[in-house]
PDB file with SEQRES, HELIX, SHEET and CRYST1 records, atoms N, CA, C and O in Angstrom:
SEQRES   1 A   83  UNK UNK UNK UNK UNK UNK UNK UNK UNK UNK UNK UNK UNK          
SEQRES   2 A   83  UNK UNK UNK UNK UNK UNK UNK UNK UNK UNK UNK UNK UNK          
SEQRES   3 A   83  UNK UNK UNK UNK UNK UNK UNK UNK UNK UNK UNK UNK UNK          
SEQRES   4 A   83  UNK UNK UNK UNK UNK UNK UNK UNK UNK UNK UNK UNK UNK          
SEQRES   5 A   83  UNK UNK UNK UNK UNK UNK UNK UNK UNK UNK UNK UNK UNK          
SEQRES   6 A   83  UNK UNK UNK UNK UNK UNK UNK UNK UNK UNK UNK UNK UNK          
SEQRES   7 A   83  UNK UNK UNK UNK UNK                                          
HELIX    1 AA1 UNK A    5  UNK A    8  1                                   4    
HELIX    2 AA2 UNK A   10  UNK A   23  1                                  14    
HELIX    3 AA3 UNK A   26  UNK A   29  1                                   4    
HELIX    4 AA4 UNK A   33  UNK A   47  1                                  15    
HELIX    5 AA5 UNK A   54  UNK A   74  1                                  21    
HELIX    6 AA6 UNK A   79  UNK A   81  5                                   3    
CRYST1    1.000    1.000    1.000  90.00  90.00  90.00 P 1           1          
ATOM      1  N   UNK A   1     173.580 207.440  29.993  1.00  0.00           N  
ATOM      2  CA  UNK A   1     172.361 207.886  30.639  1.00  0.00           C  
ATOM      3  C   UNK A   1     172.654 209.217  31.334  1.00  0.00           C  
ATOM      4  O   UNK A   1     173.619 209.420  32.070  1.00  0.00           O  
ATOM      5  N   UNK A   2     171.614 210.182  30.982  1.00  0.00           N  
ATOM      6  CA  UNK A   2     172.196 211.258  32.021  1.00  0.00           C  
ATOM      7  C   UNK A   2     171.517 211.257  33.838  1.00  0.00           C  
ATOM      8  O   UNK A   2     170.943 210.380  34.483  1.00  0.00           O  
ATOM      9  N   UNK A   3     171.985 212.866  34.225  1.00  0.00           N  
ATOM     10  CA  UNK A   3     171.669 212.507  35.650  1.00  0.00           C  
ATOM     11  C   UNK A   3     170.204 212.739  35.612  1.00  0.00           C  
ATOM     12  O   UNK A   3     169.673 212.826  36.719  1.00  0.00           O  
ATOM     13  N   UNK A   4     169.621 212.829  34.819  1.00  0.00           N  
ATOM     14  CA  UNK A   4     167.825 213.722  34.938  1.00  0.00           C  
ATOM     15  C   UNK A   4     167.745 211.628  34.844  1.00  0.00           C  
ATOM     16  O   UNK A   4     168.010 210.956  35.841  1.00  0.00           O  
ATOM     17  N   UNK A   5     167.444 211.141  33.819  1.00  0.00           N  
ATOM     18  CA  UNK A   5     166.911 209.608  33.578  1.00  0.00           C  
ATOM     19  C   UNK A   5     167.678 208.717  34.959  1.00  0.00           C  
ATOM     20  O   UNK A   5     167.033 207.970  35.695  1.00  0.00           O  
ATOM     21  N   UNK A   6     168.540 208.874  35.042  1.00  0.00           N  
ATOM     22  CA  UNK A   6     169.374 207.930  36.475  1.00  0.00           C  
ATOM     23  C   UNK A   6     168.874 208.446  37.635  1.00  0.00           C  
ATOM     24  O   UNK A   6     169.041 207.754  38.640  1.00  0.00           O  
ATOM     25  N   UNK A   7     168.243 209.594  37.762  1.00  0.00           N  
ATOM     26  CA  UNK A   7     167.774 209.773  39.241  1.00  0.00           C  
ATOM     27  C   UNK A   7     166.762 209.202  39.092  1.00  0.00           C  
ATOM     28  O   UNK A   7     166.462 208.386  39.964  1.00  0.00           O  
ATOM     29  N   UNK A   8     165.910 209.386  38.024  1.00  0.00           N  
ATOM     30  CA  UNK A   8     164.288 208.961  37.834  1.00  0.00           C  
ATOM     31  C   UNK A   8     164.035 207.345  38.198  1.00  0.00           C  
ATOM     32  O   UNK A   8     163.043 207.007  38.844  1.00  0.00           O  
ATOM     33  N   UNK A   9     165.117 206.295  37.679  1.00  0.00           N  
ATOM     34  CA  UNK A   9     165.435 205.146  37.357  1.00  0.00           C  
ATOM     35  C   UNK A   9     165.716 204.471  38.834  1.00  0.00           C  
ATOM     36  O   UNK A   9     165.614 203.294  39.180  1.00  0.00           O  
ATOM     37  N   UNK A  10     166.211 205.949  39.778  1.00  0.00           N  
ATOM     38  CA  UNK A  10     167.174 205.414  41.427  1.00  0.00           C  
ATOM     39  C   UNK A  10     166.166 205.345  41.931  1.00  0.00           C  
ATOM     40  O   UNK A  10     165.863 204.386  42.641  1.00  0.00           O  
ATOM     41  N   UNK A  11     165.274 206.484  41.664  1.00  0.00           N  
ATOM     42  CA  UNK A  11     163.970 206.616  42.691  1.00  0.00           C  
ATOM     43  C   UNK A  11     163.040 205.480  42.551  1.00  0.00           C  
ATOM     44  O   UNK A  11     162.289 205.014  43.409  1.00  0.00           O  
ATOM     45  N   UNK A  12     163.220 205.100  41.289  1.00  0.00           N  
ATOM     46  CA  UNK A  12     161.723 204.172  41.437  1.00  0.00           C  
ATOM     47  C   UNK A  12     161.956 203.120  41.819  1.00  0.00           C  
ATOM     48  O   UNK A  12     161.099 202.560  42.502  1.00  0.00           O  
ATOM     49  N   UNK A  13     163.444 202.319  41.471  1.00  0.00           N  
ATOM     50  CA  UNK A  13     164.089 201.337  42.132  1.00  0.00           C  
ATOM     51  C   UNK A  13     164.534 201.297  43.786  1.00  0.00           C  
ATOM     52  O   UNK A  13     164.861 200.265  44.372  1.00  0.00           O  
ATOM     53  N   UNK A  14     164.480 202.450  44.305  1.00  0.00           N  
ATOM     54  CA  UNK A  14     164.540 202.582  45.949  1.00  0.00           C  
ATOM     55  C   UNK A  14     162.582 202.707  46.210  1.00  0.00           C  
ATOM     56  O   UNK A  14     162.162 202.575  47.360  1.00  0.00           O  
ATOM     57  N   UNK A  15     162.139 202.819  45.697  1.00  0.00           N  
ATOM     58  CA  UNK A  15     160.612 202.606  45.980  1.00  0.00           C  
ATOM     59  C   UNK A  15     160.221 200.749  45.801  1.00  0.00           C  
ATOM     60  O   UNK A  15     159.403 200.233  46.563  1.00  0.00           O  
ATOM     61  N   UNK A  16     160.765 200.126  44.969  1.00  0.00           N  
ATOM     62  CA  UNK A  16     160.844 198.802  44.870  1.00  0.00           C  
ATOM     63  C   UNK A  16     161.472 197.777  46.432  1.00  0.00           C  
ATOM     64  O   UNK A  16     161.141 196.760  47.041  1.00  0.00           O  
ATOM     65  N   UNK A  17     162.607 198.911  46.506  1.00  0.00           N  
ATOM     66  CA  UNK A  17     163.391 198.200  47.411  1.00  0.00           C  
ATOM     67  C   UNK A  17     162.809 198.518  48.977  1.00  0.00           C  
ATOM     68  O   UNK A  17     162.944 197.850  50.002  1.00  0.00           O  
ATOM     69  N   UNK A  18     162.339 199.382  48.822  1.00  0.00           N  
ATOM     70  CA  UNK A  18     161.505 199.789  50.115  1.00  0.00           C  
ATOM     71  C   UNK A  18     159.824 199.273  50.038  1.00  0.00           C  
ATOM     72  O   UNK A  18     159.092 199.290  51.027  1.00  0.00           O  
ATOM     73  N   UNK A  19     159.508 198.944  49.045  1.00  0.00           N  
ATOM     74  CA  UNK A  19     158.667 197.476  49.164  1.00  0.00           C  
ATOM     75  C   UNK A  19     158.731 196.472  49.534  1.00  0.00           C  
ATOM     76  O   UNK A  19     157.918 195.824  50.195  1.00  0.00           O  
ATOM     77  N   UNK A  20     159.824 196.185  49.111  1.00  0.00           N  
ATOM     78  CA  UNK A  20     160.177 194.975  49.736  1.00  0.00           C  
ATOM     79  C   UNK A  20     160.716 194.373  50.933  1.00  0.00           C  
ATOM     80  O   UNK A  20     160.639 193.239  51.404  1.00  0.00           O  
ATOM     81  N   UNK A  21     161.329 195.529  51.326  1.00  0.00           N  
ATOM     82  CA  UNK A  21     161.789 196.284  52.928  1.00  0.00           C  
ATOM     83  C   UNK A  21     160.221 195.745  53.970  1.00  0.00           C  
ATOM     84  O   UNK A  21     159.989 195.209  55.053  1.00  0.00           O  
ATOM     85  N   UNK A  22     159.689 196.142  53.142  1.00  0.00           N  
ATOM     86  CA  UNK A  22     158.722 195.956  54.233  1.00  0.00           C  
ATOM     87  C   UNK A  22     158.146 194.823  54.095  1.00  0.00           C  
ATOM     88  O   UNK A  22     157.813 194.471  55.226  1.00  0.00           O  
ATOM     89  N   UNK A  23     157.765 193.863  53.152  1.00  0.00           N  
ATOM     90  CA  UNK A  23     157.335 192.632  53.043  1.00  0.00           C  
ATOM     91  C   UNK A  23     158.330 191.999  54.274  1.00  0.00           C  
ATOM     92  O   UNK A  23     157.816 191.248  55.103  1.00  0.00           O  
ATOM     93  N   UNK A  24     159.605 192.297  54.345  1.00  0.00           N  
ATOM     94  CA  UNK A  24     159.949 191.737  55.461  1.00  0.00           C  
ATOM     95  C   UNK A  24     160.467 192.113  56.929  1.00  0.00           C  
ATOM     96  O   UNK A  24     161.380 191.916  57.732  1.00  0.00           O  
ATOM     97  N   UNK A  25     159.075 192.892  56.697  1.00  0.00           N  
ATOM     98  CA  UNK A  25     158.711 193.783  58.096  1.00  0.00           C  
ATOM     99  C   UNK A  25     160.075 194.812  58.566  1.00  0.00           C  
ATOM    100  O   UNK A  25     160.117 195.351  59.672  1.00  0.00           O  
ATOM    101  N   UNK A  26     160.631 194.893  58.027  1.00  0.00           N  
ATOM    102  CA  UNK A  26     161.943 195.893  58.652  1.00  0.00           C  
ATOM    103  C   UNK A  26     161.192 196.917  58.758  1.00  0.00           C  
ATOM    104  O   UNK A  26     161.969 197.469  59.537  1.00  0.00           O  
ATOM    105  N   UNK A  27     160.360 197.660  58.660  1.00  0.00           N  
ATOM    106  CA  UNK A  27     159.437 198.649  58.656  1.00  0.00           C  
ATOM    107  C   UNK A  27     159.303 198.809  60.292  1.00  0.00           C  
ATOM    108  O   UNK A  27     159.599 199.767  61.005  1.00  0.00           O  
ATOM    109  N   UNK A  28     158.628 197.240  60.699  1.00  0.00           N  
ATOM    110  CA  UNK A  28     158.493 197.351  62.686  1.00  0.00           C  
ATOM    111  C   UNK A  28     159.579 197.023  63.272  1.00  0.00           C  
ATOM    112  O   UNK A  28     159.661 197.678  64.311  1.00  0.00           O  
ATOM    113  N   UNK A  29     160.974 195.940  63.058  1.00  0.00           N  
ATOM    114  CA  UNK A  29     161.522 195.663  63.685  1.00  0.00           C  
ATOM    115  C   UNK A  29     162.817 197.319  63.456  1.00  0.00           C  
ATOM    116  O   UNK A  29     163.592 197.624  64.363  1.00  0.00           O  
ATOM    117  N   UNK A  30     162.766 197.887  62.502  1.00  0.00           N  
ATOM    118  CA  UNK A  30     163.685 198.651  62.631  1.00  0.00           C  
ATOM    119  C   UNK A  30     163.053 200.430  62.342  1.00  0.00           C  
ATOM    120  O   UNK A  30     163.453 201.158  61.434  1.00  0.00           O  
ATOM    121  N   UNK A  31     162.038 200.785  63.347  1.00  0.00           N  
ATOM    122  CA  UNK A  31     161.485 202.200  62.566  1.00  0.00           C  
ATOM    123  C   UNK A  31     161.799 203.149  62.849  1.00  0.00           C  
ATOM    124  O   UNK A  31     161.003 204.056  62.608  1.00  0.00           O  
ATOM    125  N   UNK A  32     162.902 203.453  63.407  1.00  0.00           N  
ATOM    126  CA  UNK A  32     163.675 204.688  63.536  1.00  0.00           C  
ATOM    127  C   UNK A  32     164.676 204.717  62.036  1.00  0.00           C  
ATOM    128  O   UNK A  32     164.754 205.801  61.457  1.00  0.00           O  
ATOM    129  N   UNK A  33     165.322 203.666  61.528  1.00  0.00           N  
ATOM    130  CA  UNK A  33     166.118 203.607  60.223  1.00  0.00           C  
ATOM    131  C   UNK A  33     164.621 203.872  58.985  1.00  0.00           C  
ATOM    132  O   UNK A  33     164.227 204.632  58.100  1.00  0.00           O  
ATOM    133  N   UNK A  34     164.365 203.013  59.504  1.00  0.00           N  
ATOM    134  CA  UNK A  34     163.197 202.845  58.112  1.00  0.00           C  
ATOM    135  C   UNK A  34     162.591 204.704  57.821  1.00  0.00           C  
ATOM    136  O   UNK A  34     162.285 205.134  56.709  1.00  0.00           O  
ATOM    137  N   UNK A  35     162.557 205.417  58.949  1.00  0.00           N  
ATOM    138  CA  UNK A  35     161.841 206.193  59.256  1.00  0.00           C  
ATOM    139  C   UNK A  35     162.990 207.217  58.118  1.00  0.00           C  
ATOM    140  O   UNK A  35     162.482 207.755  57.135  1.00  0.00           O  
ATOM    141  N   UNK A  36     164.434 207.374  58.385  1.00  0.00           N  
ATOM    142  CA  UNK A  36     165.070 207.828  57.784  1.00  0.00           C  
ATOM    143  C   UNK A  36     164.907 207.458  56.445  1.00  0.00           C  
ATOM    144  O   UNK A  36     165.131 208.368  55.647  1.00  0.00           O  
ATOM    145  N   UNK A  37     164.536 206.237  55.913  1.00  0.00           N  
ATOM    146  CA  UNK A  37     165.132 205.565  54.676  1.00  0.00           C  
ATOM    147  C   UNK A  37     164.136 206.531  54.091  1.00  0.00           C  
ATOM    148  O   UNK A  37     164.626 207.495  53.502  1.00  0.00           O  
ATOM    149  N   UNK A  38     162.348 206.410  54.171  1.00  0.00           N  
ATOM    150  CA  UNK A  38     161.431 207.141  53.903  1.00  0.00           C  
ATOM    151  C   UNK A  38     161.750 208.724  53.832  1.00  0.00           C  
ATOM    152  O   UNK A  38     161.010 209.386  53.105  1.00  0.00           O  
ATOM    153  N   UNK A  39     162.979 209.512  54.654  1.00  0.00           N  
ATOM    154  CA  UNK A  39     163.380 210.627  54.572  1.00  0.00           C  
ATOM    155  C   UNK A  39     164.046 211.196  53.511  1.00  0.00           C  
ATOM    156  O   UNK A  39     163.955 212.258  52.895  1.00  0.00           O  
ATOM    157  N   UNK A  40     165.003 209.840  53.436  1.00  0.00           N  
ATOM    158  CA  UNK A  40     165.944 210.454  52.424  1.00  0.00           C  
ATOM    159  C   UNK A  40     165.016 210.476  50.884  1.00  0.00           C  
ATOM    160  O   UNK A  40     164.863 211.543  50.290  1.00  0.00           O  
ATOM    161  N   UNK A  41     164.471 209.243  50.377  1.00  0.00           N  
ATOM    162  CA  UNK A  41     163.468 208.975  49.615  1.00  0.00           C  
ATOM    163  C   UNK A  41     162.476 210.148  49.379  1.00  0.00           C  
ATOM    164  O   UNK A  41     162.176 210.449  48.224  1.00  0.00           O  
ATOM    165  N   UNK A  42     161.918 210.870  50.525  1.00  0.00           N  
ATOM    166  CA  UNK A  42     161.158 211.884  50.073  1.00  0.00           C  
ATOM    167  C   UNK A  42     161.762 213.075  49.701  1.00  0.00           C  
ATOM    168  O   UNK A  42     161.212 213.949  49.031  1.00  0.00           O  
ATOM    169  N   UNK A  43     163.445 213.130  50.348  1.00  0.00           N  
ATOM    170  CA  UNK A  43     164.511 214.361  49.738  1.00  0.00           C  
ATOM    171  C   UNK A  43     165.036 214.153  48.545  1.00  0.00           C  
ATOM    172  O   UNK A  43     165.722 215.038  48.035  1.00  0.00           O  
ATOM    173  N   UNK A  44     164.824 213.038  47.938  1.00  0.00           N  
ATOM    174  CA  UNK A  44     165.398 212.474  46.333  1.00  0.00           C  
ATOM    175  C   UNK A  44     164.599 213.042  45.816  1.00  0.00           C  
ATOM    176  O   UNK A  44     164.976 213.943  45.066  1.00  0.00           O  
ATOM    177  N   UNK A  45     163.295 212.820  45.947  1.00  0.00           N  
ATOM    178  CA  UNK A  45     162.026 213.025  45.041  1.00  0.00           C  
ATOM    179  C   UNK A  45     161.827 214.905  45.235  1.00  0.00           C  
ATOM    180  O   UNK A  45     161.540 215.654  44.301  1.00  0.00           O  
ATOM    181  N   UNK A  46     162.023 215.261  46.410  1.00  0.00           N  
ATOM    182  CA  UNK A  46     162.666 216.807  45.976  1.00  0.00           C  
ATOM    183  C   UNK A  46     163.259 217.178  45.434  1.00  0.00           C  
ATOM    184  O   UNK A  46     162.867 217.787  44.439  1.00  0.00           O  
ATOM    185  N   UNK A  47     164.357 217.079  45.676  1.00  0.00           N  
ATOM    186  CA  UNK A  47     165.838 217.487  44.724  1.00  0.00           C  
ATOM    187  C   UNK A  47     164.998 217.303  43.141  1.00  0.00           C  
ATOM    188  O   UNK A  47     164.973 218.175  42.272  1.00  0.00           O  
ATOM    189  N   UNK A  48     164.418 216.097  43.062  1.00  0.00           N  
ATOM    190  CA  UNK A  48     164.620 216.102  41.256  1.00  0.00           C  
ATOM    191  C   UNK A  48     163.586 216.341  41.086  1.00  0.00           C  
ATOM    192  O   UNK A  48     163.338 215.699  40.066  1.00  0.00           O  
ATOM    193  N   UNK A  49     162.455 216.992  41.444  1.00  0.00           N  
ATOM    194  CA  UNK A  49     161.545 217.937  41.296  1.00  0.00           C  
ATOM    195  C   UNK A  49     161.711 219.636  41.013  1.00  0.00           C  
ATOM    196  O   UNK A  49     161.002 220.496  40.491  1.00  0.00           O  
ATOM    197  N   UNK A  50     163.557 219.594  41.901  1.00  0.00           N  
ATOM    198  CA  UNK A  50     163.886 221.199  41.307  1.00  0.00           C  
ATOM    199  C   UNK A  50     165.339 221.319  40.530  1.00  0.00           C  
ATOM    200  O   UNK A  50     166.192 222.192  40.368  1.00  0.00           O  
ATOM    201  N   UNK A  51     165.100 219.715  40.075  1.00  0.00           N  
ATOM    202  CA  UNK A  51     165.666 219.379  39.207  1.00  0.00           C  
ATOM    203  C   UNK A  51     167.516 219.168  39.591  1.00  0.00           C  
ATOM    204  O   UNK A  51     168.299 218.837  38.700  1.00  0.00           O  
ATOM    205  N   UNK A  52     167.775 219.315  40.418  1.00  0.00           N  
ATOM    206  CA  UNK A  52     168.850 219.018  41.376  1.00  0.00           C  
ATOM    207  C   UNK A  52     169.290 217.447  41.302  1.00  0.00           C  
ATOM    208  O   UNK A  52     169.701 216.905  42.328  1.00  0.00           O  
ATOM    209  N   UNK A  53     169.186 216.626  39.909  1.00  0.00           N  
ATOM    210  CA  UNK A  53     169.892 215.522  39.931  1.00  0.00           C  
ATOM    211  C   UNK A  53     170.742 214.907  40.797  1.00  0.00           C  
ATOM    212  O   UNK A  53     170.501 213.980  41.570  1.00  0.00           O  
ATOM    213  N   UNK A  54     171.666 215.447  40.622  1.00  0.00           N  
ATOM    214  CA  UNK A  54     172.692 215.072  41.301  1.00  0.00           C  
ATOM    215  C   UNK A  54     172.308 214.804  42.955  1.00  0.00           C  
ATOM    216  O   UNK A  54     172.860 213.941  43.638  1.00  0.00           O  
ATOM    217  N   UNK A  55     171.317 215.668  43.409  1.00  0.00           N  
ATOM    218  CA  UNK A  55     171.236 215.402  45.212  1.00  0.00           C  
ATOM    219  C   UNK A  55     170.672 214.906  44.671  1.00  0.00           C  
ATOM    220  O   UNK A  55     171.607 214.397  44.053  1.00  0.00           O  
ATOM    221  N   UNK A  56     169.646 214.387  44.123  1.00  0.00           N  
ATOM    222  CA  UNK A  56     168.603 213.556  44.476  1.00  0.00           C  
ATOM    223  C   UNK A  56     169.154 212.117  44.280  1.00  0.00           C  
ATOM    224  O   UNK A  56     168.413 211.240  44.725  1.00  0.00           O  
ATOM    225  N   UNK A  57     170.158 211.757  43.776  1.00  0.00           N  
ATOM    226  CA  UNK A  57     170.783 210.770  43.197  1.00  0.00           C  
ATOM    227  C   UNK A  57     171.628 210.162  44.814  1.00  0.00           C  
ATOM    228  O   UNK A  57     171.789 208.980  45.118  1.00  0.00           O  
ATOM    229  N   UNK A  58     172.111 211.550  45.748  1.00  0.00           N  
ATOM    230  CA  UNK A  58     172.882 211.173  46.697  1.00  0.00           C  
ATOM    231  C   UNK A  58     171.682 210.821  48.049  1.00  0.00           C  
ATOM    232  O   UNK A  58     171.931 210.182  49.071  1.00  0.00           O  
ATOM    233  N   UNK A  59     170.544 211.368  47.719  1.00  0.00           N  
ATOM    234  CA  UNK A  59     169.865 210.661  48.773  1.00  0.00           C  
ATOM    235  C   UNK A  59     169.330 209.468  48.295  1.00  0.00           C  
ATOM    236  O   UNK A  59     169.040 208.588  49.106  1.00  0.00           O  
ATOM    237  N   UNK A  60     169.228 209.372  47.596  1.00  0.00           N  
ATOM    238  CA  UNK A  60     168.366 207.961  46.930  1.00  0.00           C  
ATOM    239  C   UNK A  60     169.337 206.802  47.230  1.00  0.00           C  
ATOM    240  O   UNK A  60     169.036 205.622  47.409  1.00  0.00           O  
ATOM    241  N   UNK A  61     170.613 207.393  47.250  1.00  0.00           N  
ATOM    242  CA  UNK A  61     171.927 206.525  47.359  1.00  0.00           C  
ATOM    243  C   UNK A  61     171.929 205.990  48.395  1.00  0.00           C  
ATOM    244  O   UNK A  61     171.811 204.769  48.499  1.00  0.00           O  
ATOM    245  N   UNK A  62     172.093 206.952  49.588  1.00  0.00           N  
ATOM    246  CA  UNK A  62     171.906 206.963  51.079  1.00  0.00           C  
ATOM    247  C   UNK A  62     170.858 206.261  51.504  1.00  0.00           C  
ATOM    248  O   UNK A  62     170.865 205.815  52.652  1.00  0.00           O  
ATOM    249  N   UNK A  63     170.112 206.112  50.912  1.00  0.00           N  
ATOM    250  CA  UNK A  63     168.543 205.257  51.585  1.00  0.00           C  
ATOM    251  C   UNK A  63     169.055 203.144  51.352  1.00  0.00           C  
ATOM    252  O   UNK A  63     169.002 202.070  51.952  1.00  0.00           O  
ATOM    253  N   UNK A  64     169.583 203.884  49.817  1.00  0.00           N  
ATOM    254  CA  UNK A  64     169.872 202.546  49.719  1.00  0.00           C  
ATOM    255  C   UNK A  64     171.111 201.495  50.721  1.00  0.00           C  
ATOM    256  O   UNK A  64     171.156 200.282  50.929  1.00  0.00           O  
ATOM    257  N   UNK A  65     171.793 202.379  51.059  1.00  0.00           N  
ATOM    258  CA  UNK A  65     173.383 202.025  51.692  1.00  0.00           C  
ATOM    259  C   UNK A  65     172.315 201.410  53.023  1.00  0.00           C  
ATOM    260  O   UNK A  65     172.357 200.182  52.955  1.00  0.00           O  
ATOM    261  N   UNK A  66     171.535 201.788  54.003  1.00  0.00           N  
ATOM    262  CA  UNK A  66     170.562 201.950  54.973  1.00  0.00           C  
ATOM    263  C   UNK A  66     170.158 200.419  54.572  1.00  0.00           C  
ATOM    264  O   UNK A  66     170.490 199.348  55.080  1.00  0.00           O  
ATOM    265  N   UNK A  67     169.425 200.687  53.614  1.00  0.00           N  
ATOM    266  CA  UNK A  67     168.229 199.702  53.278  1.00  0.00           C  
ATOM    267  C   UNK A  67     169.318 198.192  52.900  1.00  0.00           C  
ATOM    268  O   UNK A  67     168.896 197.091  53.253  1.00  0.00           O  
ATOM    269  N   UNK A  68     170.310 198.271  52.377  1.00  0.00           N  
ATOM    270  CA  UNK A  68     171.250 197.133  51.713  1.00  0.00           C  
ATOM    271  C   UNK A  68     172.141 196.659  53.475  1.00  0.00           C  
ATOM    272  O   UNK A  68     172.606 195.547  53.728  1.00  0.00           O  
ATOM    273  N   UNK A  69     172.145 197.495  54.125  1.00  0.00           N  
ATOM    274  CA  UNK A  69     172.712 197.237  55.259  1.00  0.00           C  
ATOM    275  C   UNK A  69     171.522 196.549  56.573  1.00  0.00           C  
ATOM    276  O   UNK A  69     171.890 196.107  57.662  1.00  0.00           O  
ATOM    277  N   UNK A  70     170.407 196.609  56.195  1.00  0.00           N  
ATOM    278  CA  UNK A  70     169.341 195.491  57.080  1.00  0.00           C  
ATOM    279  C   UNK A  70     169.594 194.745  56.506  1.00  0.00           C  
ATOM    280  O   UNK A  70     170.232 193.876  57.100  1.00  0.00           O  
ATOM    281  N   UNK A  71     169.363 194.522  55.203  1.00  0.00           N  
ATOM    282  CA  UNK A  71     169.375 193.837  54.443  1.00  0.00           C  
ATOM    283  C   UNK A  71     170.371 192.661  54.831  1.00  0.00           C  
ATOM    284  O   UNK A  71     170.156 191.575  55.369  1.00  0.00           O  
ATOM    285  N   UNK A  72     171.614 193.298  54.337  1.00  0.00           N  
ATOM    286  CA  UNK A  72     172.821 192.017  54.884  1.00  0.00           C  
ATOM    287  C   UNK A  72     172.890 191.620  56.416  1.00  0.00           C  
ATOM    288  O   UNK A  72     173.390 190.519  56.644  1.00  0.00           O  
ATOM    289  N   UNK A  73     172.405 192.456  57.622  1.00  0.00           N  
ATOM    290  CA  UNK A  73     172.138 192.094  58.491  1.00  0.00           C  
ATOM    291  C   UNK A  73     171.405 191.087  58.689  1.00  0.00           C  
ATOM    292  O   UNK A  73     171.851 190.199  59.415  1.00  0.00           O  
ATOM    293  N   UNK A  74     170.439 190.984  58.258  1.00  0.00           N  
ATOM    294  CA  UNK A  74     168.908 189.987  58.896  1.00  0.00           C  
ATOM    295  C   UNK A  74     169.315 189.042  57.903  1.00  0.00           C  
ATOM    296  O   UNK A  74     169.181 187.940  58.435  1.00  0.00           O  
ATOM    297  N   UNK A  75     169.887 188.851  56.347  1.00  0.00           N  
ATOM    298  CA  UNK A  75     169.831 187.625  55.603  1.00  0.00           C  
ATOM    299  C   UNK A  75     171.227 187.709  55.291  1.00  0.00           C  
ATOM    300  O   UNK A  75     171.524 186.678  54.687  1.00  0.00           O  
ATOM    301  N   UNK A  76     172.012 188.303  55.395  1.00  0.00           N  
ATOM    302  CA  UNK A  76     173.309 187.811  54.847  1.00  0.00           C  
ATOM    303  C   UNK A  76     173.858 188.196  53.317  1.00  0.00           C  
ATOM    304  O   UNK A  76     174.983 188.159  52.819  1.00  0.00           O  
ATOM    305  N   UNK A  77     172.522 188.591  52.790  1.00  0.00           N  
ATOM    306  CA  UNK A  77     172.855 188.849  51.047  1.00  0.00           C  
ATOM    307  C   UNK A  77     172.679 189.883  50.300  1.00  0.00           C  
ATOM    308  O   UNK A  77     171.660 189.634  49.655  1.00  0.00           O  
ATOM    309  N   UNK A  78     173.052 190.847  50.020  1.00  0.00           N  
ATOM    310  CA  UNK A  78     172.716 192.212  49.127  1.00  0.00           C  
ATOM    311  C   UNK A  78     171.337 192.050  48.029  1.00  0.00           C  
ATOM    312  O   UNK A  78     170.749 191.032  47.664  1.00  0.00           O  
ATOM    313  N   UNK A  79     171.189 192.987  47.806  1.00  0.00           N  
ATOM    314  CA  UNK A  79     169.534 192.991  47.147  1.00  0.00           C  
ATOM    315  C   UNK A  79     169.473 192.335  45.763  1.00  0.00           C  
ATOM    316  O   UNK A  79     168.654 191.518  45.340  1.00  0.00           O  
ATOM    317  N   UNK A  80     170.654 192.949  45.092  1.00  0.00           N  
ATOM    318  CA  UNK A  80     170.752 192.001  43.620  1.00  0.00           C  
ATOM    319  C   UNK A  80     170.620 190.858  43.450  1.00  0.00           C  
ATOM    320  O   UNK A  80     170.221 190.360  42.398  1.00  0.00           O  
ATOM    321  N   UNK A  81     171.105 189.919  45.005  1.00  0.00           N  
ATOM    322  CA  UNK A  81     171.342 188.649  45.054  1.00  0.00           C  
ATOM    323  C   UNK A  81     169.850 187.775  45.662  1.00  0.00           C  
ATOM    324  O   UNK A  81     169.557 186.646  46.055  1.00  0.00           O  
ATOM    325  N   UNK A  82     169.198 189.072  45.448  1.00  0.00           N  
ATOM    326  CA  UNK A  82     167.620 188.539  45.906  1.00  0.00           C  
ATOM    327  C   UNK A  82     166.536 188.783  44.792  1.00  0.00           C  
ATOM    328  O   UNK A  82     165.952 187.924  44.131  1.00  0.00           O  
ATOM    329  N   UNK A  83     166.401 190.132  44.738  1.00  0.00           N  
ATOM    330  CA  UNK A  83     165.652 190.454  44.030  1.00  0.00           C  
ATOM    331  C   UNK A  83     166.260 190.396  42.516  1.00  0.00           C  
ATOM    332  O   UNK A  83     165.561 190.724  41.557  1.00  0.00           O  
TER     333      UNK A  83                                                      
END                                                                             
C-alpha cells in the first residue's frame, strides 16, 4: 500500500475511532485531550490535502496514541479488542 492510500485509510479509521470516542462520552469527561485529538485529525486531513503523506500519517498516528490511551484508561482494552 502506498503512503497516499494508508493515510486516506488512517484518516477515516481515526474518524471511526473518534466516533466512538464519543459514544463514550470522552468528548466531556476529557475535552482538553479530545480537543487535541480533533487537532491533530484536522492536521492529517491537511497534510494529505498538500499531499504530505507522510505528516499526515504522523498526526493521524498521534491522535490515535491519545485516543488508545483513554481508551485503556477508562476500560482496560485497546481498540482492536473492541471494535
Amino acid at each position: 500500500m502506498d503512503f497516499e492510500k494508508r493515510a486516506k485509510k488512517d484518516i477515516e479509521k481515526l474518524e471511526n475511532f473518534i466516533e466512538y470516542s464519543r459514544s463514550l462520552n470522552f468528548h466531556k469527561k476529557y475535552p482538553k485531550l479530545f480537543e487535541h485529538i480533533l487537532n491533530y485529525k484536522k492536521d492529517s486531513e491537511h497534510y494529505y490535502f498538500k499531499k504530505d503523506y507522510f505528516s499526515s500519517l504522523g498526526c493521524a498516528n498521534y491522535a490515535y496514541g491519545i485516543l488508545e490511551g483513554l481508551l485503556f484508561n477508562e476500560k482496560g482494552k485497546y481498540f482492536h479488542e473492541i471494535i
